[in-house]
DRENDO-1510 file (C-alpha; in Angstrom, 1 decimal, always signed):
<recs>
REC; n; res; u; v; w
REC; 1; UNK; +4.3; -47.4; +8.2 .
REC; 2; UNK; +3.1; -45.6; +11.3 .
REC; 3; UNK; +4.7; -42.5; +11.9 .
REC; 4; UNK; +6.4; -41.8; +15.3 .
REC; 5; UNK; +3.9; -39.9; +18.0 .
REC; 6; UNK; +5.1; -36.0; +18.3 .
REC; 7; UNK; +6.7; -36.6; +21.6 .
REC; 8; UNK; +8.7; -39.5; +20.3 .
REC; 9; UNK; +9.7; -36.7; +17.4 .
REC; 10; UNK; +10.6; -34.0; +19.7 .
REC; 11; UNK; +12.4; -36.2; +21.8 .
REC; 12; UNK; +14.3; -37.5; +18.8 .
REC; 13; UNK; +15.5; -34.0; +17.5 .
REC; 14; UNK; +17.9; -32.0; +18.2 .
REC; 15; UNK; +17.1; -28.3; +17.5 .
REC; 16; UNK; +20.4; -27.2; +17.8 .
REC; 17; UNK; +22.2; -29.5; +15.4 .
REC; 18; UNK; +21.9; -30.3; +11.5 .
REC; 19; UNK; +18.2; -29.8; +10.1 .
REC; 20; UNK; +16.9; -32.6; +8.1 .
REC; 21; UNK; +17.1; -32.0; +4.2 .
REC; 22; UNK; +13.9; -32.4; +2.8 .
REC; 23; UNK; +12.1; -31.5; +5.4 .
REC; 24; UNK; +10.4; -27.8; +5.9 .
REC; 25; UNK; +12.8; -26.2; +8.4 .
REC; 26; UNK; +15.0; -29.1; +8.6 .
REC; 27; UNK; +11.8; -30.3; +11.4 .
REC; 28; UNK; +10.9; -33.8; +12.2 .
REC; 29; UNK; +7.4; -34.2; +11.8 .
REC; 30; UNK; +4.7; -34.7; +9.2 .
REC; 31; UNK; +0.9; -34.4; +8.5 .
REC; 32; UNK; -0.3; -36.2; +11.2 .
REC; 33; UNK; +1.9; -34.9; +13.7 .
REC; 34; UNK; +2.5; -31.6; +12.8 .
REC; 35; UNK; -0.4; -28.4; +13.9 .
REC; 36; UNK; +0.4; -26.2; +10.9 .
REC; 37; UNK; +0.6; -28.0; +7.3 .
REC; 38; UNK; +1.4; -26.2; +4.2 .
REC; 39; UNK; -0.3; -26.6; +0.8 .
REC; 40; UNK; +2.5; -25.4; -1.7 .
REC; 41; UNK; +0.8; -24.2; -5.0 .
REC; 42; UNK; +3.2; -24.3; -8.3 .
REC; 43; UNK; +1.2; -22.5; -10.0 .
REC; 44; UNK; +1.6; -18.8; -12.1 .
REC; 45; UNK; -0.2; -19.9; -15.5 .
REC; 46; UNK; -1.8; -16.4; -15.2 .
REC; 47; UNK; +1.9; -14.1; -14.3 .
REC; 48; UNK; +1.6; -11.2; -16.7 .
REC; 49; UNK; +5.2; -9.7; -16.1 .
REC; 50; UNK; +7.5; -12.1; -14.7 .
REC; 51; UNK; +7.4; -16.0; -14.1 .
REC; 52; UNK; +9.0; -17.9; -11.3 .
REC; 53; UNK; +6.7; -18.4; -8.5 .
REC; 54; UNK; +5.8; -21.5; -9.3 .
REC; 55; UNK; +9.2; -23.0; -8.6 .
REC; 56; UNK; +8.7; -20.8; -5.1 .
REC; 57; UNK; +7.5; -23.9; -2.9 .
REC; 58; UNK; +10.5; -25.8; -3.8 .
REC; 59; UNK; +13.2; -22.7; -3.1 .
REC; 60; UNK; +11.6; -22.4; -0.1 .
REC; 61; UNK; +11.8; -25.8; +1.1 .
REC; 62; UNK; +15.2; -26.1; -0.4 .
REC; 63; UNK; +16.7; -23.3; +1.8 .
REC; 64; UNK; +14.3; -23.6; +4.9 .
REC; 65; UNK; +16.9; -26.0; +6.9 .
REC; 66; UNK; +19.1; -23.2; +7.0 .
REC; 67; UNK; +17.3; -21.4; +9.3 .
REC; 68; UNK; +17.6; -21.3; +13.0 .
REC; 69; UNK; +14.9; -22.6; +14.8 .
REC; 70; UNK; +15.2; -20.2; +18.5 .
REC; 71; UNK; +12.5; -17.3; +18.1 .
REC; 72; UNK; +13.0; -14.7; +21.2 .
REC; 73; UNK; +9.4; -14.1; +22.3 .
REC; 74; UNK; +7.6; -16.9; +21.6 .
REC; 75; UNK; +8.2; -20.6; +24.1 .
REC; 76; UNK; +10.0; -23.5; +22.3 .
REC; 77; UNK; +8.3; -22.3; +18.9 .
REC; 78; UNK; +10.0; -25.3; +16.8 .
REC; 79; UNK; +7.9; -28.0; +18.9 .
REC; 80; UNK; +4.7; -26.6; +17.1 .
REC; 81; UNK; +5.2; -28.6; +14.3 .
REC; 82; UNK; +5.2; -27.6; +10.8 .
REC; 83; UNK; +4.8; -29.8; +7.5 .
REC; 84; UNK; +4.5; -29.3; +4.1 .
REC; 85; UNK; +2.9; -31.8; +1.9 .
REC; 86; UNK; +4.7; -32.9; -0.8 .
REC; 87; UNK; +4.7; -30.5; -4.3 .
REC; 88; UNK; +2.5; -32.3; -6.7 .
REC; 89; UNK; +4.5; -33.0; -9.9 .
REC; 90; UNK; +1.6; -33.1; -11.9 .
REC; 91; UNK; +0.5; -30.2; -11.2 .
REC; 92; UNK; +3.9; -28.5; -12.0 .
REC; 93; UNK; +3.7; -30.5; -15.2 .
REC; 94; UNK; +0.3; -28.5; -16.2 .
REC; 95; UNK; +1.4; -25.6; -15.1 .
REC; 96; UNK; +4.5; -25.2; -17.4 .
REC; 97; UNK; +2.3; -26.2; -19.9 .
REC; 98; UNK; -0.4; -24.0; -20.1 .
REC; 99; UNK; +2.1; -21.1; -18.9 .
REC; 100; UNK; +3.5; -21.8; -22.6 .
REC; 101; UNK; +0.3; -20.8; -24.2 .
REC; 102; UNK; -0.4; -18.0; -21.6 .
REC; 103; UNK; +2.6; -16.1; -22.5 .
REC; 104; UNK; +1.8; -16.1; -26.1 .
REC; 105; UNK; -1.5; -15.0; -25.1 .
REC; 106; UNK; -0.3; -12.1; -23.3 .
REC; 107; UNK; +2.3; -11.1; -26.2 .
REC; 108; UNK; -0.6; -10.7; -28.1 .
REC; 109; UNK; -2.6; -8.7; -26.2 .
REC; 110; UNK; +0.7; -6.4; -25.6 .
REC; 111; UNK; +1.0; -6.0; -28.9 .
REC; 112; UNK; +3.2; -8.2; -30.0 .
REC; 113; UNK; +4.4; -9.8; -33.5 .
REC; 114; UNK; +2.9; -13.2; -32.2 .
REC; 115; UNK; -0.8; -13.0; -34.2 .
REC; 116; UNK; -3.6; -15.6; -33.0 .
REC; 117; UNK; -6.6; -16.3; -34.7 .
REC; 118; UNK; -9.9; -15.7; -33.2 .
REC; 119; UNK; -10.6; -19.4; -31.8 .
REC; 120; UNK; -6.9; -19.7; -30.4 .
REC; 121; UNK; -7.4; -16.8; -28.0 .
REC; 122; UNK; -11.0; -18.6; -26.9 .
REC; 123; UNK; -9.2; -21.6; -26.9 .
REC; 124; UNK; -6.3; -20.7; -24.6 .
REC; 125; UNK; -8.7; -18.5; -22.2 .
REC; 126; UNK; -11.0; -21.4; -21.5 .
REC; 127; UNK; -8.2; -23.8; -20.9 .
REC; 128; UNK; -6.3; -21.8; -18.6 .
REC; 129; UNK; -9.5; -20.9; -16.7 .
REC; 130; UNK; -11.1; -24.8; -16.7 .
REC; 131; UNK; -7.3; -25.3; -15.3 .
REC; 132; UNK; -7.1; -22.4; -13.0 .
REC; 133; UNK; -10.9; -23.6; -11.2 .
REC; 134; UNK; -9.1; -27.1; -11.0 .
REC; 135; UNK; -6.7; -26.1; -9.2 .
REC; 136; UNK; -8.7; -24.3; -6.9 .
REC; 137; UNK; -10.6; -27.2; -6.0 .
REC; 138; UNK; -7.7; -29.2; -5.7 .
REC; 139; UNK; -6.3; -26.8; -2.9 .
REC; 140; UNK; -10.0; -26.2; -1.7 .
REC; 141; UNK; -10.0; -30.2; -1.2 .
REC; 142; UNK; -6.1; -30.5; +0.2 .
REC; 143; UNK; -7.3; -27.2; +2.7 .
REC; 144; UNK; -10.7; -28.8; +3.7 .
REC; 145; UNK; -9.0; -32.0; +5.0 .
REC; 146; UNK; -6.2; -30.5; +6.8 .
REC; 147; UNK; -9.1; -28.3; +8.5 .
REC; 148; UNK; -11.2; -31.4; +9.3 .
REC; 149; UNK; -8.2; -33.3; +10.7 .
REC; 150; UNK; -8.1; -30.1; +13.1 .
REC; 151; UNK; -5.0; -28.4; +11.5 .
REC; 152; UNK; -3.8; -25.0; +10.1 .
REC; 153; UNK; -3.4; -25.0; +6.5 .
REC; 154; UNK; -2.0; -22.2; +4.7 .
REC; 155; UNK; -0.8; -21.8; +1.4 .
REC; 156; UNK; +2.7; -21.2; -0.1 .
REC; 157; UNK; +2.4; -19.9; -4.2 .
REC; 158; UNK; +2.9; -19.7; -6.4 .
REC; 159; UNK; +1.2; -16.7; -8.3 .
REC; 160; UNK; -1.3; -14.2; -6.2 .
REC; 161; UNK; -4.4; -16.5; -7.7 .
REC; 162; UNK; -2.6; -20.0; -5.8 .
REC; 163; UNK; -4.8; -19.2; -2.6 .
REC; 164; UNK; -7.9; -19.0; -3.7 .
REC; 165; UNK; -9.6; -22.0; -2.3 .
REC; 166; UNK; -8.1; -22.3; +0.9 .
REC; 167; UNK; -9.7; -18.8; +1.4 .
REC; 168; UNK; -12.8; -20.6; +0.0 .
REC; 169; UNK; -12.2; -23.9; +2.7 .
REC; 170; UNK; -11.8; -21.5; +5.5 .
REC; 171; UNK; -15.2; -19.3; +4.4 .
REC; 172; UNK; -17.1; -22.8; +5.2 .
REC; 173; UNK; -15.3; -22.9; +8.5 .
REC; 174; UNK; -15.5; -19.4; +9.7 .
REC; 175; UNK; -19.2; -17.3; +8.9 .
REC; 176; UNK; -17.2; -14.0; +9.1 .
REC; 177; UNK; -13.9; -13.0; +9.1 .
REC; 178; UNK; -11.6; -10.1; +7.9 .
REC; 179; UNK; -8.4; -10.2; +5.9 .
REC; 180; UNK; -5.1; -8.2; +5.8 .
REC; 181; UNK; -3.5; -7.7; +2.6 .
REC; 182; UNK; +0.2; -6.9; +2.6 .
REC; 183; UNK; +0.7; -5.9; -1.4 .
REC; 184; UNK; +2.1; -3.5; -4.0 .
REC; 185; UNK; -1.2; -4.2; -6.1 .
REC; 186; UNK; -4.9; -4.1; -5.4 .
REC; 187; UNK; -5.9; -7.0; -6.9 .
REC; 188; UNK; -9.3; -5.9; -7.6 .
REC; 189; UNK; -9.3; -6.4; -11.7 .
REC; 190; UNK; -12.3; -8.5; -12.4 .
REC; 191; UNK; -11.3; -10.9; -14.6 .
REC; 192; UNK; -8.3; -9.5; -16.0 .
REC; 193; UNK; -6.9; -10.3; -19.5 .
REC; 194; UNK; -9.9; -13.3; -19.7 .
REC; 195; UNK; -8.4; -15.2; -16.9 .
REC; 196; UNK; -11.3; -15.9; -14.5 .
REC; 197; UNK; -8.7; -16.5; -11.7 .
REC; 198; UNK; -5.9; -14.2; -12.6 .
REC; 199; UNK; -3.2; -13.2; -9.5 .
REC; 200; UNK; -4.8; -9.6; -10.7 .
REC; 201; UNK; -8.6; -10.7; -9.8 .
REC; 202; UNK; -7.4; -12.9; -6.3 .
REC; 203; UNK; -9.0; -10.2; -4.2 .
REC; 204; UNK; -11.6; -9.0; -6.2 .
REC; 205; UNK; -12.9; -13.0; -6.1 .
REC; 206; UNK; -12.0; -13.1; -2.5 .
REC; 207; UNK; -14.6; -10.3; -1.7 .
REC; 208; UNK; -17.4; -12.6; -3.4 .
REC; 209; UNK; -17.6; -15.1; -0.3 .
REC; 210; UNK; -20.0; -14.4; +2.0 .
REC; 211; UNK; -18.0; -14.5; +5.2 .
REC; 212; UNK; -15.7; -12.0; +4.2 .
REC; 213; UNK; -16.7; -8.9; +6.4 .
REC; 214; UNK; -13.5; -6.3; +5.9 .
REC; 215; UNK; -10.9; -6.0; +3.9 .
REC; 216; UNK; -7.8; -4.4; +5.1 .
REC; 217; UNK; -5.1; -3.2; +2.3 .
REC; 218; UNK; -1.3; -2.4; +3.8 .
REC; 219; UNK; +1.1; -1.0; +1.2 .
REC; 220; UNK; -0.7; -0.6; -2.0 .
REC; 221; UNK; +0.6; +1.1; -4.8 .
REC; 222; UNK; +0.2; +0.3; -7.8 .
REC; 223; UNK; -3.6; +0.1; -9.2 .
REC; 224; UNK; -6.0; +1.2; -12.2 .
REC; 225; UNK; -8.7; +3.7; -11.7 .
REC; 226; UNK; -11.0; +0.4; -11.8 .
REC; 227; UNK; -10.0; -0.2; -8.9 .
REC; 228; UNK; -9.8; +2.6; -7.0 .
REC; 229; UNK; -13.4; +3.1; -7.3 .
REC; 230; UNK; -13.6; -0.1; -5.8 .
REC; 231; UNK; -11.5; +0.8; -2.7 .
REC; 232; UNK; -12.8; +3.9; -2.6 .
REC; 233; UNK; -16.8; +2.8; -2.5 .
REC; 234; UNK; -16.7; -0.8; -0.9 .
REC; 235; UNK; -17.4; -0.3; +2.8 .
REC; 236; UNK; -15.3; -3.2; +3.7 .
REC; 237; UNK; -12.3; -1.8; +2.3 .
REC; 238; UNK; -10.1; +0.2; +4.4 .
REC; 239; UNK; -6.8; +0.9; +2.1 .
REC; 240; UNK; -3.6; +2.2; +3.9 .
REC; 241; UNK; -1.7; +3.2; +0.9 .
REC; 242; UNK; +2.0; +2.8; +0.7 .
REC; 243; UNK; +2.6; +6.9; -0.1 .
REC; 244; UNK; +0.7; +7.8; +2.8 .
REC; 245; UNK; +2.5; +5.3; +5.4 .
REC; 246; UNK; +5.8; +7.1; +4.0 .
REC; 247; UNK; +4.4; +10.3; +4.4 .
REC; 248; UNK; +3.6; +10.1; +8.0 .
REC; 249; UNK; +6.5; +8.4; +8.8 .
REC; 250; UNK; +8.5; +11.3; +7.0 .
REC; 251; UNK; +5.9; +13.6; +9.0 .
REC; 252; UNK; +7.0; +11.9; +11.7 .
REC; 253; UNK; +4.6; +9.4; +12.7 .
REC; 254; UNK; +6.4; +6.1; +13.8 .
REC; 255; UNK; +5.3; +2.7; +12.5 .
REC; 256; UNK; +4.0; +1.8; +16.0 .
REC; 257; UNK; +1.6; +4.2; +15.7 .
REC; 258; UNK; -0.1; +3.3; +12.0 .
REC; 259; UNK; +0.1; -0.3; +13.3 .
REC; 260; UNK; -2.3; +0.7; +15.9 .
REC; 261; UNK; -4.6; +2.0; +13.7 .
REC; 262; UNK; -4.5; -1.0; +11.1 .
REC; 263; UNK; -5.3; -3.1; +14.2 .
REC; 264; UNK; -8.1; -1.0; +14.9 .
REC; 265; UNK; -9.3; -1.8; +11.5 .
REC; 266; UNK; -9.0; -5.6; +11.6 .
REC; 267; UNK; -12.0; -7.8; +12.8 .
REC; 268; UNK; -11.5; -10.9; +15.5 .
REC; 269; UNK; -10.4; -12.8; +13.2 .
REC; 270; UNK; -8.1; -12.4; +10.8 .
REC; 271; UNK; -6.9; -14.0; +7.7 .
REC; 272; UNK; -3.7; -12.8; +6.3 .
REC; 273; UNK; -2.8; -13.0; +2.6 .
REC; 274; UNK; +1.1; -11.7; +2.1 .
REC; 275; UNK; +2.3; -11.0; -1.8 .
REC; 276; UNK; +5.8; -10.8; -1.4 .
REC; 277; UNK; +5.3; -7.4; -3.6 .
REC; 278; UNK; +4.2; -6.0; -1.1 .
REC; 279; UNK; +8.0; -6.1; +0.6 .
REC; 280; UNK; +10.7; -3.6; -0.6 .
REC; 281; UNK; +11.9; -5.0; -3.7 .
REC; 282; UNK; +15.1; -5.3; -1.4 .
REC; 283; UNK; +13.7; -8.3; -0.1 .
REC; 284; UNK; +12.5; -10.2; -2.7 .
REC; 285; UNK; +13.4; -8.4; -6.4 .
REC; 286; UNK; +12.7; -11.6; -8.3 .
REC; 287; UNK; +9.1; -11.1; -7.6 .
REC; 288; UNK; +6.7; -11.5; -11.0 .
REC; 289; UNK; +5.4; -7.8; -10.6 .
REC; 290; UNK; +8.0; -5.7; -9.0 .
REC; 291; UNK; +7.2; -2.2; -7.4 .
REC; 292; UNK; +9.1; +0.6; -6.0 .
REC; 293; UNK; +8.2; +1.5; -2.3 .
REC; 294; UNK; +6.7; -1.2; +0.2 .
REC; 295; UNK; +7.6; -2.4; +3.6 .
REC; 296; UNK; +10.7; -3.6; +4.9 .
REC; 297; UNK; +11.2; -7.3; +6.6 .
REC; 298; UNK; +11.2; -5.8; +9.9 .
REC; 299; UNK; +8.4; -3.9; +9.9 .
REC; 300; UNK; +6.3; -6.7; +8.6 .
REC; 301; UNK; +7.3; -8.8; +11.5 .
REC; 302; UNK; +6.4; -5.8; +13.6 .
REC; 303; UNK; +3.2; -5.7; +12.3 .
REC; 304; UNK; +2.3; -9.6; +12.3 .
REC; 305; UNK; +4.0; -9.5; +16.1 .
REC; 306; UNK; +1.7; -6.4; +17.1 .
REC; 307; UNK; -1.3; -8.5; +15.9 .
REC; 308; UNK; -0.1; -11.4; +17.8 .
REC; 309; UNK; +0.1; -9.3; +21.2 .
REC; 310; UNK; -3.6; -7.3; +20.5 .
REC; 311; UNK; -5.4; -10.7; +20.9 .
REC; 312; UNK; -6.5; -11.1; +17.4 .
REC; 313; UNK; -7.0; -14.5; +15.8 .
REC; 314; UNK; -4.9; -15.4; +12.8 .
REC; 315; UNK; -7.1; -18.2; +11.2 .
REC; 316; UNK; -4.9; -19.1; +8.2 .
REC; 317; UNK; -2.7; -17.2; +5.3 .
REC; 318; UNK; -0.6; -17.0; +2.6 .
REC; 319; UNK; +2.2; -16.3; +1.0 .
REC; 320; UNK; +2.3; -15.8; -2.8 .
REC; 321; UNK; +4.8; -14.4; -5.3 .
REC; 322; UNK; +8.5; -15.3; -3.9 .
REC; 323; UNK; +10.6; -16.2; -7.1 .
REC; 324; UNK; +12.3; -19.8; -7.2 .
REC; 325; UNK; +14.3; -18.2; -9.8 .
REC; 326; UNK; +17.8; -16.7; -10.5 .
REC; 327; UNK; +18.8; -16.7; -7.2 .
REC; 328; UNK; +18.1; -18.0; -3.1 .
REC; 329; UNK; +17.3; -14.6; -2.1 .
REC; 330; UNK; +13.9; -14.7; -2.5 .
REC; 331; UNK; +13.5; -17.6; -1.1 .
REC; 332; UNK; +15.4; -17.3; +2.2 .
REC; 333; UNK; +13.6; -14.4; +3.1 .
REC; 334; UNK; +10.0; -16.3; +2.3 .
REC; 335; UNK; +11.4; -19.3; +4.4 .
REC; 336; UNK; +11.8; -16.5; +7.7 .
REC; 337; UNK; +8.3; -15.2; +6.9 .
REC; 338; UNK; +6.7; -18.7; +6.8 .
REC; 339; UNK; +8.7; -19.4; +9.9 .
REC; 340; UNK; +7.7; -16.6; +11.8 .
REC; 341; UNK; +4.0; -16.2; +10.3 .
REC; 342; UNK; +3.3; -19.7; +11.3 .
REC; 343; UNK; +5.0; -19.2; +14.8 .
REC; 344; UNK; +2.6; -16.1; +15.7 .
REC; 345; UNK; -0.3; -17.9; +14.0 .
REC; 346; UNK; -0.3; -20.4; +16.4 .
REC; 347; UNK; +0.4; -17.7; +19.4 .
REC; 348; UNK; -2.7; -16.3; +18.3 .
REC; 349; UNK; -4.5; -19.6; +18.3 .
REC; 350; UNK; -2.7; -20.9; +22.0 .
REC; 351; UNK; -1.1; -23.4; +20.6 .
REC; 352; UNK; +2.2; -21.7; +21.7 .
REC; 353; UNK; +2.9; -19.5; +24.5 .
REC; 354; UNK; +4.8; -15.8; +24.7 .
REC; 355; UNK; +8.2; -15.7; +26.8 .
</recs>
């Protein structure tokens, strides 16, 4: 059956009144109508501490009619539209799977009791990694249509890996772009424990497609010396650890200020990939790879707001890591970033106006 036009939809809804269950945000409208459409990703096979983000798409959309739709500076932001397509059971089906087999993977290589004989290791590693590419070309496919039917696509996760190929869909749309990394972790371990596409190797992968010009790191603090050698030696990376944010700001240097200067750092256009780590574990302590330190909410809005006024183009993101575990906590906090993310997104991109 046809679906409704938008302007039949908004005309339809009442933004004040009952959101509709099921629905992201409670809002009417759905692929075709909508300018925004999520991809959720359940999907943390390769977690090495913690499980749970795989169940995060469905928290999210399970709380997200809870929250008020009114955002102060930005124009009737509800009438945007935002959809998420529906989470694919079969993929949640493999996933639990093959997380089995993971996690007596890594119990092995901690050390563990668990002993494995030389061709179950191969065996697991090359099934996890034949189903991690899989599912990056499933989200590379889901991404690439939502692009070609001139939408937004961004990805809800699931682990750190989940976002993979929507950064690889929006490479073949954009020949150079930069990206802002909100984390506790670098993300820079090639490969790490086997796993081809481990939330550990997201960024190190990302840095592989061509029309990635600058990386920009906010809040990292946890990382091997790998790595640092990496940040410390790639020219695209500028890294604005978490230790020296707090020590300026204990120095007396005000958030508005290091704000400008990430700005300064970030390219035209700008794709944003949020861990949830990356928050105070405040925020979102379900997280798979918890760290002390990081941001708080507000001062992540602040930054994604200050972007929004500097005339910078947010071409897509993420958001990876929020627990559907335990508690709603971690997922009603994800639900206001999505909202608010998305909301600026399309500032950025004129589909929505600033009060």
């Amino acid at each position: 059956m046809k679906s409704y036009s938008k302007k039949k939809l908004i005309k339809r809804f009442d933004p004040n009144g009952v959101g509709q269950t099921g629905n992201l945000f409670g809002l009417p409208f759905d692929q075709e109508s909508a300018e925004i459409v999520v991809i959720p990703v359940p999907w943390d096979v390769t977690t090495s501490f913690n499980d749970g983000a795989s169940l995060g798409p469905k928290a999210v959309l399970n709380v997200s009619p809870q929250i008020d739709l009114y955002v102060a500076n930005i124009s009737e932001a509800w009438k945007l539209g935002i959809y998420m397509l529906p989470i694919d059971d079969d993929w949640i089906s493999k996933n639990n799977q093959a997380r089995k087999y993971a996690i007596e993977y890594i119990k092995y290589l901690e050390g563990e009791i668990i002993q494995l004989e030389d061709k179950d290791i191969e065996l697991i590693v090359k099934n996890i990694n034949v189903l991690s590419k899989k599912i990056n070309e499933w989200v590379y496919g889901k991404a690439v249509e939502i692009l070609e039917n001139g939408k937004i696509p961004v990805v809800l996760g699931g682990d750190h890996s989940s976002p993979y190929g929507l950064m690889k869909a929006i490479s073949k749309y954009h020949s150079a772009f930069g990206v802002l990394q909100i984390d506790a972790h670098a993300d820079l371990r090639p490969s790490y424990e086997g796993f081809d596409h481990s939330h550990a190797s997201i960024i190190d992968n990302l840095l592989k497609l061509d029309s990635v010009t600058d990386l920009v790191q906010i809040g990292i603090r946890d990382y091997c010396d790998q790595e640092r050698t990496v940040m410390d030696n790639d020219s695209r990376i500028y890294t604005f650890y978490d230790k020296i944010i707090f020590k300026e700001n204990f120095e007396g240097v005000p958030w508005s200020k290091q704000v400008d200067k990430i700005i300064q750092k970030l390219p035209e256009n700008v794709y944003i990939t949020l861990d949830v780590d990356g928050l105070d574990q405040r925020y979102c302590p379900n997280t798979g790879t918890p760290v002390p330190g990081g941001l708080s909410y507000n001062q992540l809005i602040y930054l994604f707001e200050k972007i929004m006024e500097s005339g910078k183009k947010i071409i897509s993101f993420d958001i990876c890591e929020i627990s559907g575990k335990n508690n709603q906590w971690d997922a009603i906090v994800g639900a206001r970033i999505l909202y608010n993310l998305a909301n600026i997104t399309a500032v950025t991109q004129k589909l929505l106006s600033i009060t």
